[in-house]
PyMOL Python script that loads the backbone (N, CA, C, O; Angstrom):
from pymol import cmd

cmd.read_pdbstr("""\
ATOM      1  N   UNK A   1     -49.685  22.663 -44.319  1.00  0.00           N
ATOM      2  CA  UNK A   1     -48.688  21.662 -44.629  1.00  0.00           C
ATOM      3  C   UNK A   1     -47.331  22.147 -44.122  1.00  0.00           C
ATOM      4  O   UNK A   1     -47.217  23.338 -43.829  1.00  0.00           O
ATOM      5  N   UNK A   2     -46.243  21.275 -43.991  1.00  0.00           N
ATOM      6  CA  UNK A   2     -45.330  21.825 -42.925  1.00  0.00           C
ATOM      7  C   UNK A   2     -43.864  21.544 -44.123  1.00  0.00           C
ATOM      8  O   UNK A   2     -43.945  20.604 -44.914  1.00  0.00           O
ATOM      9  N   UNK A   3     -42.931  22.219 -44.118  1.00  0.00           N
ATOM     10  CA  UNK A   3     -42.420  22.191 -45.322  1.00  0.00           C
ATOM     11  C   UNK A   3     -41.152  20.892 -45.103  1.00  0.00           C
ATOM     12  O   UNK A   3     -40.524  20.237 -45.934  1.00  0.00           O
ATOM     13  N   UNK A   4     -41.137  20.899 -43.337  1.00  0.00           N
ATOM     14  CA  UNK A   4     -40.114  19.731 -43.130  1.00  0.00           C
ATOM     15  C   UNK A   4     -40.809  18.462 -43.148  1.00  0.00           C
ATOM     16  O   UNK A   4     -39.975  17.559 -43.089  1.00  0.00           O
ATOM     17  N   UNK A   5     -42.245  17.928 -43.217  1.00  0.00           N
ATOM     18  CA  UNK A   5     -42.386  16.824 -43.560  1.00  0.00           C
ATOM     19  C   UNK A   5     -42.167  16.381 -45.395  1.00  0.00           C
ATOM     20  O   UNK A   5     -41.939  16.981 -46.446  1.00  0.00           O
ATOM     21  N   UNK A   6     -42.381  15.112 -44.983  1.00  0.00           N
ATOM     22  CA  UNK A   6     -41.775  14.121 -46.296  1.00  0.00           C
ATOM     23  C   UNK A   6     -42.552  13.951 -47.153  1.00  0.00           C
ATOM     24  O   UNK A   6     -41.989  13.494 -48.147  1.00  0.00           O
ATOM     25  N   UNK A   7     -43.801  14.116 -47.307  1.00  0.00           N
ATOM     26  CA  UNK A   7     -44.428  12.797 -47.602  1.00  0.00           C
ATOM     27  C   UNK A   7     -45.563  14.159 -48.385  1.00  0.00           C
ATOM     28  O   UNK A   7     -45.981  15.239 -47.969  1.00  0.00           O
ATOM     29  N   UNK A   8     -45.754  13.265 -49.883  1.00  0.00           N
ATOM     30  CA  UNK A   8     -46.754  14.176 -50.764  1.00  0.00           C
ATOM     31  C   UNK A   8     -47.843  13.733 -50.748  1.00  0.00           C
ATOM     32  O   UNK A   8     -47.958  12.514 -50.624  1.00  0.00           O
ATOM     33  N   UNK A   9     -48.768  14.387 -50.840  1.00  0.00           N
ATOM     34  CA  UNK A   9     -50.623  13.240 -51.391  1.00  0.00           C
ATOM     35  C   UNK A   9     -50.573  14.086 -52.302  1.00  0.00           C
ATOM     36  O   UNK A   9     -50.098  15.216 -52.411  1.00  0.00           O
ATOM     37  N   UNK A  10     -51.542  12.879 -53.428  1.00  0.00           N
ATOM     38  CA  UNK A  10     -51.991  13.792 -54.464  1.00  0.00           C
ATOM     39  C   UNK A  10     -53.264  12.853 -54.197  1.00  0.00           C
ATOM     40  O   UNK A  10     -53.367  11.707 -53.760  1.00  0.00           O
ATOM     41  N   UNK A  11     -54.308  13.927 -54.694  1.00  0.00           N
ATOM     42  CA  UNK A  11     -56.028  13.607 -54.301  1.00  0.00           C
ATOM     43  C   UNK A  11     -56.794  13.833 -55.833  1.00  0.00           C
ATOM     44  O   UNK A  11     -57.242  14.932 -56.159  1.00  0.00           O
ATOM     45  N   UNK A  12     -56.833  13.217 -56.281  1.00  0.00           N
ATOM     46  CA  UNK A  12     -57.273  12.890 -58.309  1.00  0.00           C
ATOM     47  C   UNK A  12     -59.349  13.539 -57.099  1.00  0.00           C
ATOM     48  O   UNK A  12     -59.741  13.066 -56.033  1.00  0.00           O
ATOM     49  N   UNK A  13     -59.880  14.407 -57.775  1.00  0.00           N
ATOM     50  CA  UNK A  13     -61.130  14.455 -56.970  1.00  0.00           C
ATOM     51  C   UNK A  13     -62.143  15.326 -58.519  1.00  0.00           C
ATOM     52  O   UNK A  13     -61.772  16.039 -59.451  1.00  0.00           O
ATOM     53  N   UNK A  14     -63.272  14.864 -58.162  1.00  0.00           N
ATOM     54  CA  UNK A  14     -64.258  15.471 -59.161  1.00  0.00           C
ATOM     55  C   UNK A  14     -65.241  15.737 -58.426  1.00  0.00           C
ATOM     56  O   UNK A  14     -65.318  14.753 -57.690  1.00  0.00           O
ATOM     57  N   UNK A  15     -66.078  16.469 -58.141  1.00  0.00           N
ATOM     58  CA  UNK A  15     -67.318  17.282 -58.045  1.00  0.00           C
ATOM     59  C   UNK A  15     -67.109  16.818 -56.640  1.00  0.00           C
ATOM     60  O   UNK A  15     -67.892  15.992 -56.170  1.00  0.00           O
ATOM     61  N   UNK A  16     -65.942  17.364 -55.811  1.00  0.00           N
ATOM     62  CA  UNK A  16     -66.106  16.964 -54.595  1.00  0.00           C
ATOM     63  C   UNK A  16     -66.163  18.196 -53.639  1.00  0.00           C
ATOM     64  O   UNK A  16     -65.553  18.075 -52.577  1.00  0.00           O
ATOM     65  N   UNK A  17     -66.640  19.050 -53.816  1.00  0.00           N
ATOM     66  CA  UNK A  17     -66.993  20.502 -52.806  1.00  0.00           C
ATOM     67  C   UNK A  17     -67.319  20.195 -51.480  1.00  0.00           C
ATOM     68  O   UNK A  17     -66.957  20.679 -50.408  1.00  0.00           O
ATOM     69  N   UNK A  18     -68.226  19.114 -51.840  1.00  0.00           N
ATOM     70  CA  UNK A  18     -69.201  18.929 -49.797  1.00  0.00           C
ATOM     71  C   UNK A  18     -67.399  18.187 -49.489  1.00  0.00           C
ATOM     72  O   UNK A  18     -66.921  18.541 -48.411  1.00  0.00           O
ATOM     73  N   UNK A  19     -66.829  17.594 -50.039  1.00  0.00           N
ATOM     74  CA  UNK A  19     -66.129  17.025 -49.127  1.00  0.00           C
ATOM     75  C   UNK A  19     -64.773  16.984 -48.820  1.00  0.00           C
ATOM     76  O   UNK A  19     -64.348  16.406 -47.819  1.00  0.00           O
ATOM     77  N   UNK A  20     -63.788  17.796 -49.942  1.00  0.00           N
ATOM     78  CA  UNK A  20     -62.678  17.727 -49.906  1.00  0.00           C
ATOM     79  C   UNK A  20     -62.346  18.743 -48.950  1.00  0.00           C
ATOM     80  O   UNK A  20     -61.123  18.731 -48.811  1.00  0.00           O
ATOM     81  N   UNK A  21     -62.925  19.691 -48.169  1.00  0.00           N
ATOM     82  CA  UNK A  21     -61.959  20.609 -46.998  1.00  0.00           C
ATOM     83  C   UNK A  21     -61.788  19.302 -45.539  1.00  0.00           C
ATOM     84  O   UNK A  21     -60.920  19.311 -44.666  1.00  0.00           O
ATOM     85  N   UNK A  22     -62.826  18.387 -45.694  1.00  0.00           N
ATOM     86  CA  UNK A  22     -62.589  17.909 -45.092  1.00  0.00           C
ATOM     87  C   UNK A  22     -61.890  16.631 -44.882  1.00  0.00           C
ATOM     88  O   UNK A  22     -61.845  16.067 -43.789  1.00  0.00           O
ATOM     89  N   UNK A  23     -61.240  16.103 -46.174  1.00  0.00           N
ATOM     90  CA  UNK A  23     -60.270  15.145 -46.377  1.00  0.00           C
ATOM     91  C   UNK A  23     -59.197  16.025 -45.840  1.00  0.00           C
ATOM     92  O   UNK A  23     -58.367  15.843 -44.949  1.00  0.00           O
ATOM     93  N   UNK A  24     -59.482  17.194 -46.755  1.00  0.00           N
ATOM     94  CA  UNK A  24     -57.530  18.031 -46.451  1.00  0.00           C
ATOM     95  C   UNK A  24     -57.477  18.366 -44.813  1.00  0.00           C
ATOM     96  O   UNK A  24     -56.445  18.394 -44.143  1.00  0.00           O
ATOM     97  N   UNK A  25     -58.501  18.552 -44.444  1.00  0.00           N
ATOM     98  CA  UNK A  25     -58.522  19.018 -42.571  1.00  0.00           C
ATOM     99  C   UNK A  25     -57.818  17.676 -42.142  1.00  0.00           C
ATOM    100  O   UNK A  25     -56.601  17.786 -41.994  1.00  0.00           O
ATOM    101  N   UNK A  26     -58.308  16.540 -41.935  1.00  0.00           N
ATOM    102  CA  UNK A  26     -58.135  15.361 -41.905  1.00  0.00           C
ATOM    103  C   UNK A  26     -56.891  14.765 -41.883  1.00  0.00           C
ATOM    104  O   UNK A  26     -56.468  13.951 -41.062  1.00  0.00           O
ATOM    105  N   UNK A  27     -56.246  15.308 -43.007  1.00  0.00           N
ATOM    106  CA  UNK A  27     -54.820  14.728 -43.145  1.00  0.00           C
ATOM    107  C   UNK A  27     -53.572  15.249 -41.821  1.00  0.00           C
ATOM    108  O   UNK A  27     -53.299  16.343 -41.327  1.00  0.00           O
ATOM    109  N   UNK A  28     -53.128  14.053 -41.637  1.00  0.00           N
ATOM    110  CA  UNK A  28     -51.733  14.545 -40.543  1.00  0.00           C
ATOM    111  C   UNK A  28     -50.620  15.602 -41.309  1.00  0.00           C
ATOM    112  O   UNK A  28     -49.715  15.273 -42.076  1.00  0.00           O
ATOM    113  N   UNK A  29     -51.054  17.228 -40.765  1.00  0.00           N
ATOM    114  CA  UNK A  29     -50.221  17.811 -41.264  1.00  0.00           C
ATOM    115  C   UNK A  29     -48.959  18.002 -40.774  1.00  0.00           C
ATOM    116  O   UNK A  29     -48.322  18.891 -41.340  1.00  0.00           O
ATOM    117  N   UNK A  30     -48.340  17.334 -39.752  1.00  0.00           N
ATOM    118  CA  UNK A  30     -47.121  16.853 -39.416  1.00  0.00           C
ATOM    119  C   UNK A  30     -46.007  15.905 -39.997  1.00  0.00           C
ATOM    120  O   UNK A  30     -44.804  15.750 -39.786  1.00  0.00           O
ATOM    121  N   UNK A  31     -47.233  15.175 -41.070  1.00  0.00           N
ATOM    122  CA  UNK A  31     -46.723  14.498 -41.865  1.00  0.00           C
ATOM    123  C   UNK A  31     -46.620  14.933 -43.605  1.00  0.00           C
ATOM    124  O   UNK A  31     -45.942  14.589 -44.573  1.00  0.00           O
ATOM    125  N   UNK A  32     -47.527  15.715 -43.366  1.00  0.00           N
ATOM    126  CA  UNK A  32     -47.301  15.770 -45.252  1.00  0.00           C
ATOM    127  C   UNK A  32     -46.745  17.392 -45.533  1.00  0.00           C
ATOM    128  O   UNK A  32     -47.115  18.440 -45.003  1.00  0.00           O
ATOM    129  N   UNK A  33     -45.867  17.181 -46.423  1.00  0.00           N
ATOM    130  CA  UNK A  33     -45.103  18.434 -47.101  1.00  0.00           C
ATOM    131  C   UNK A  33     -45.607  18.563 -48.228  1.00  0.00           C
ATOM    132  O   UNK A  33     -45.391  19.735 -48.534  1.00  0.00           O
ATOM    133  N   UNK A  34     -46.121  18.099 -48.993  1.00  0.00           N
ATOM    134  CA  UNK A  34     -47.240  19.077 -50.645  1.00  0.00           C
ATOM    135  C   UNK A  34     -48.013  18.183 -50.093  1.00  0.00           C
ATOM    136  O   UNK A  34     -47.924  17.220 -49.332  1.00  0.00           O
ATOM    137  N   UNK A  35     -49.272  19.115 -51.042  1.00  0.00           N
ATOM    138  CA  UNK A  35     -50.806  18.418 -50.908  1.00  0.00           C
ATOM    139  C   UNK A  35     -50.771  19.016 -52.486  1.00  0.00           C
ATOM    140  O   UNK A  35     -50.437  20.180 -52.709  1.00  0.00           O
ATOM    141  N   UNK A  36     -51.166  18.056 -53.571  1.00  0.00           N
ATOM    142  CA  UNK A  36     -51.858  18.282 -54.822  1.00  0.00           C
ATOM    143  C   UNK A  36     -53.416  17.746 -54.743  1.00  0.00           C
ATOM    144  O   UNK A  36     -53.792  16.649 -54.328  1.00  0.00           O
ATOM    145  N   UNK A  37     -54.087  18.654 -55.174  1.00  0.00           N
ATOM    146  CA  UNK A  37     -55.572  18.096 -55.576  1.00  0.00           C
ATOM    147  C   UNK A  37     -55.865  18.238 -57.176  1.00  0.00           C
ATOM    148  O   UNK A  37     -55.681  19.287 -57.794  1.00  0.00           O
ATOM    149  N   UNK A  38     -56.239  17.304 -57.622  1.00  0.00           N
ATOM    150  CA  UNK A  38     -56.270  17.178 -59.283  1.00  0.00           C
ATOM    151  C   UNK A  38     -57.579  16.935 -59.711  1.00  0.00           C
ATOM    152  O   UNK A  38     -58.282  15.939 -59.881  1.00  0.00           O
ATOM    153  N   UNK A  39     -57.740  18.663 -59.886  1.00  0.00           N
ATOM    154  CA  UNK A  39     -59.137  18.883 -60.285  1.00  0.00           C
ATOM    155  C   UNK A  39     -59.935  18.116 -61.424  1.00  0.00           C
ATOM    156  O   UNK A  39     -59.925  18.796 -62.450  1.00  0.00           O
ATOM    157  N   UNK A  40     -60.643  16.886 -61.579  1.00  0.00           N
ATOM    158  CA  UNK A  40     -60.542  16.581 -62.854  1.00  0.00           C
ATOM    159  C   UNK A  40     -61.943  16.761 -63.847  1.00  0.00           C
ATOM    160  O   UNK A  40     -62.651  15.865 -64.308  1.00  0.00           O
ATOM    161  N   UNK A  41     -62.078  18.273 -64.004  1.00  0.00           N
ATOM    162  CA  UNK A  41     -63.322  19.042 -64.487  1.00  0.00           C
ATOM    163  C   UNK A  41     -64.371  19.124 -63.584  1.00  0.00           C
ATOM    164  O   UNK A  41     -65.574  19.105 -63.844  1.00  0.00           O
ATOM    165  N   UNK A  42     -63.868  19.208 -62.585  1.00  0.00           N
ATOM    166  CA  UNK A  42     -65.489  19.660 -61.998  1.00  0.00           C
ATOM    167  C   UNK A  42     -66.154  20.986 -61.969  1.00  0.00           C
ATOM    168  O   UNK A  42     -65.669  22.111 -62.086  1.00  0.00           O
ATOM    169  N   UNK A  43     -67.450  20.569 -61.776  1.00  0.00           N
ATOM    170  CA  UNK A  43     -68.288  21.648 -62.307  1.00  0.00           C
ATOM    171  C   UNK A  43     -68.552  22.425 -60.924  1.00  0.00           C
ATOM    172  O   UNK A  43     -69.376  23.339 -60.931  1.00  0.00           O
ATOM    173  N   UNK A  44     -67.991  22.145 -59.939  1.00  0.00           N
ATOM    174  CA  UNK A  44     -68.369  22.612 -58.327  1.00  0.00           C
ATOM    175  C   UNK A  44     -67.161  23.547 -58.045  1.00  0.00           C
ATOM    176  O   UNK A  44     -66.310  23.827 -58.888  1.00  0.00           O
ATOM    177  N   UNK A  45     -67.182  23.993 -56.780  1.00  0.00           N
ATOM    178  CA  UNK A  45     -66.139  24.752 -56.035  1.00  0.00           C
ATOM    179  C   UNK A  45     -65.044  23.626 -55.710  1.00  0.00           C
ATOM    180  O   UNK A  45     -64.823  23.691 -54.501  1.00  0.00           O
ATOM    181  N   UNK A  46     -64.402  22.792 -56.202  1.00  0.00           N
ATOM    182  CA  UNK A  46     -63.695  21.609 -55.401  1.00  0.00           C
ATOM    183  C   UNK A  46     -62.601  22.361 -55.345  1.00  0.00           C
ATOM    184  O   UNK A  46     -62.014  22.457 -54.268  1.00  0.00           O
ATOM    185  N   UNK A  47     -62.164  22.974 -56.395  1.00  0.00           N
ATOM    186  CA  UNK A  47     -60.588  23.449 -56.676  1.00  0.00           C
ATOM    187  C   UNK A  47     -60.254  24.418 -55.837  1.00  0.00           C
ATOM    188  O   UNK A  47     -59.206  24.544 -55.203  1.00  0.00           O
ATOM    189  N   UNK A  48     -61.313  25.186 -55.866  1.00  0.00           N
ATOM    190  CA  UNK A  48     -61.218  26.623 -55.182  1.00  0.00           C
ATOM    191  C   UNK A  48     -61.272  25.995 -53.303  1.00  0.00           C
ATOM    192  O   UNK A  48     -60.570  26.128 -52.301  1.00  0.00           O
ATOM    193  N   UNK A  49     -61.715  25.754 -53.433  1.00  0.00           N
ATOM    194  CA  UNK A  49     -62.113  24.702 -51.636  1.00  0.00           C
ATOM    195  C   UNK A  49     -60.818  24.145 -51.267  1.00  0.00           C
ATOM    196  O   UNK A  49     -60.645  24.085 -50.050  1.00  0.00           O
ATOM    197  N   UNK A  50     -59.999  23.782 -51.894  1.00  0.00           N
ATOM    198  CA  UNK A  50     -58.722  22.634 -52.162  1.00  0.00           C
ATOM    199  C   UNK A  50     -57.714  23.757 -51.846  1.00  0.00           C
ATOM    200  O   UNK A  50     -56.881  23.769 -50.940  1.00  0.00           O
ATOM    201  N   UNK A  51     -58.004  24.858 -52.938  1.00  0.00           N
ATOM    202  CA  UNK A  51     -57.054  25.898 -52.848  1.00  0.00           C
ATOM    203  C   UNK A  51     -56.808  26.625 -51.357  1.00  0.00           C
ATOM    204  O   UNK A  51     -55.800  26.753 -50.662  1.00  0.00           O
ATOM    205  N   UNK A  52     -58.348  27.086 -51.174  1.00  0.00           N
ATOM    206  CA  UNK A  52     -57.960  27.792 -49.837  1.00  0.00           C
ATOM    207  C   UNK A  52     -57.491  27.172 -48.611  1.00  0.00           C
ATOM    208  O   UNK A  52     -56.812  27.608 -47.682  1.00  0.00           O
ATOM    209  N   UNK A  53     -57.889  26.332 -48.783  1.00  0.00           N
ATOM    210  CA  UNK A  53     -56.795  25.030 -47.928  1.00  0.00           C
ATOM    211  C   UNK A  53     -55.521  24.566 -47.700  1.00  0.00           C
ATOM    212  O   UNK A  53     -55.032  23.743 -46.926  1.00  0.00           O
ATOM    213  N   UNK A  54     -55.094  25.306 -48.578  1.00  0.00           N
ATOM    214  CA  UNK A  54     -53.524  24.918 -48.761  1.00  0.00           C
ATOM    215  C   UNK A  54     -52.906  23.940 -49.587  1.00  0.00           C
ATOM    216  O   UNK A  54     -51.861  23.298 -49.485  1.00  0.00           O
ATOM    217  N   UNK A  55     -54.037  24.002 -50.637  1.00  0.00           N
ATOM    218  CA  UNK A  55     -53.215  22.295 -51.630  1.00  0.00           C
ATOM    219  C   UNK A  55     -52.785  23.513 -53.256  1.00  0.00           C
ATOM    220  O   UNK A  55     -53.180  24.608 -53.656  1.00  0.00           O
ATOM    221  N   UNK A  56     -52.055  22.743 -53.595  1.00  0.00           N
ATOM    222  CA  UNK A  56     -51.750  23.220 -55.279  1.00  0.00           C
ATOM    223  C   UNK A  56     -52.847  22.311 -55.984  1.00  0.00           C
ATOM    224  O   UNK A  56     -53.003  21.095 -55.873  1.00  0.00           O
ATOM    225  N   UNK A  57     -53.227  22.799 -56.385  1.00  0.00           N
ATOM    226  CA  UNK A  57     -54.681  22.600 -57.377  1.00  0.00           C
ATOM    227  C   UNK A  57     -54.459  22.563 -58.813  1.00  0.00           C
ATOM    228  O   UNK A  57     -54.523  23.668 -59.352  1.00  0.00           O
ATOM    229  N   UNK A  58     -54.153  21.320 -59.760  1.00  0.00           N
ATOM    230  CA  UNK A  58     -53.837  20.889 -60.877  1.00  0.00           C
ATOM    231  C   UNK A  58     -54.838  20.935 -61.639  1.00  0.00           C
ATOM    232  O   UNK A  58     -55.763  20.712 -60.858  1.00  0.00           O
ATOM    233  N   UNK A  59     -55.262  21.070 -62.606  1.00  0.00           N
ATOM    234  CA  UNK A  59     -56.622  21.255 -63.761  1.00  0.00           C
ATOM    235  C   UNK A  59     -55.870  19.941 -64.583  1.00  0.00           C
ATOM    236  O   UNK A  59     -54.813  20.215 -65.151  1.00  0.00           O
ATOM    237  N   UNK A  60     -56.400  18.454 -64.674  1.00  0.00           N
ATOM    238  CA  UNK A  60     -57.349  17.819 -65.628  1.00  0.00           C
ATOM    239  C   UNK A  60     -58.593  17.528 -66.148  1.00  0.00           C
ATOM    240  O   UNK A  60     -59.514  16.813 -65.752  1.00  0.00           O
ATOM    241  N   UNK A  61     -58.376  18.471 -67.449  1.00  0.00           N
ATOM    242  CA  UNK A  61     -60.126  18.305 -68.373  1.00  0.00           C
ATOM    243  C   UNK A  61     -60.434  17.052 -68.515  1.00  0.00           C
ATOM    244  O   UNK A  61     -61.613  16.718 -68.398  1.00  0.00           O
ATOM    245  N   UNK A  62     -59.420  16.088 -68.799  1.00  0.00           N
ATOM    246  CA  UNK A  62     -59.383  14.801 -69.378  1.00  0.00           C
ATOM    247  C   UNK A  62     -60.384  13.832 -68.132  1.00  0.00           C
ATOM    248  O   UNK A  62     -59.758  13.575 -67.104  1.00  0.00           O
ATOM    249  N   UNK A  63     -61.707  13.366 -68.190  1.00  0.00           N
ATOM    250  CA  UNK A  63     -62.002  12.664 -67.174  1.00  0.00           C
ATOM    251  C   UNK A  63     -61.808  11.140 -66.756  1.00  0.00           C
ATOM    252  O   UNK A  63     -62.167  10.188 -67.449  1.00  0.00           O
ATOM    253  N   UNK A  64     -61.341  11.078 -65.829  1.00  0.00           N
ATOM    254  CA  UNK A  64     -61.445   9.432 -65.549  1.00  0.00           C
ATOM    255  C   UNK A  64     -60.462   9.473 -64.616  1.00  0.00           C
ATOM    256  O   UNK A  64     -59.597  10.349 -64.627  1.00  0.00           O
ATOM    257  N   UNK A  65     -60.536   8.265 -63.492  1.00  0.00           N
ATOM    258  CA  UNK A  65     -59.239   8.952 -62.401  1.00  0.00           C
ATOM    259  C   UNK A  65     -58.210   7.839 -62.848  1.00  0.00           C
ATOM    260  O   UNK A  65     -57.522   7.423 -61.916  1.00  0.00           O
ATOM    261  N   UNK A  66     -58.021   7.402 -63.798  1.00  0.00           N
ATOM    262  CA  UNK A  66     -56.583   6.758 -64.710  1.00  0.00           C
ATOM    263  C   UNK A  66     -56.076   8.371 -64.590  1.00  0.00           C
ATOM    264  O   UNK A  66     -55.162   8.883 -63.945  1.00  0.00           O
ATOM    265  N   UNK A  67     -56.887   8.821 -65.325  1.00  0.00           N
ATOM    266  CA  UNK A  67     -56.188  10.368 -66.121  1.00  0.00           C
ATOM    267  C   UNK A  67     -56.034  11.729 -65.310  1.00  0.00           C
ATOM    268  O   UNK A  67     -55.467  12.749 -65.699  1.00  0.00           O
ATOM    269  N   UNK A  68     -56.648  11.516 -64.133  1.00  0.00           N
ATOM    270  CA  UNK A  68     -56.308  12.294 -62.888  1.00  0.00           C
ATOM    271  C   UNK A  68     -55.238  11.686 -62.528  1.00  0.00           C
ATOM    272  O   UNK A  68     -54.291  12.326 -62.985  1.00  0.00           O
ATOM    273  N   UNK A  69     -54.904  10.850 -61.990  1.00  0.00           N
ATOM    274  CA  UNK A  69     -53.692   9.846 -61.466  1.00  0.00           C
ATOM    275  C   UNK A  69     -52.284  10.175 -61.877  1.00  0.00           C
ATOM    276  O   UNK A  69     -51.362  10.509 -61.133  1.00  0.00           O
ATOM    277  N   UNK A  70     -52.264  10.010 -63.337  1.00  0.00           N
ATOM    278  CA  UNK A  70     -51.221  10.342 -64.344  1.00  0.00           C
ATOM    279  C   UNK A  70     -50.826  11.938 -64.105  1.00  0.00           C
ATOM    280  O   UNK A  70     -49.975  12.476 -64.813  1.00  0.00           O
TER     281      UNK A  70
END
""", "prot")
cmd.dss("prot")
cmd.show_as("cartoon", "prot")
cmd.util.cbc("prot")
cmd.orient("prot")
């Protein structure tokens, strides 16, 4: 992520291991300055996957993606 772009994502994700390195690969990193991924209890590697990637990785226990969102 590049610290002079603008623009934040936040990614609300649950038991998403097979797939979130490759949302975050995906994204125009010319364009985005934070990446949050909002772990919301998963029982997989998502967070840790998210992490080494370069996103800040938020822990909601609370499930439902209302409550990831928030």
């Amino acid at each position: 992520m590049h610290k002079s772009a603008s623009i934040a994502v936040i990614i609300p994700a649950l038991n998403e291991e097979r797939a979130i390195a490759k949302v975050i690969d995906d994204l125009p990193a010319e364009l985005v300055g934070q990446l949050i991924v909002v772990d919301n209890g998963s029982a997989d590697k998502t967070g840790e996957i998210a992490a080494r990637r370069g996103a800040t990785v938020v822990s909601e226990p609370r499930l439902g993606y209302g409550q990831a969102c928030l």
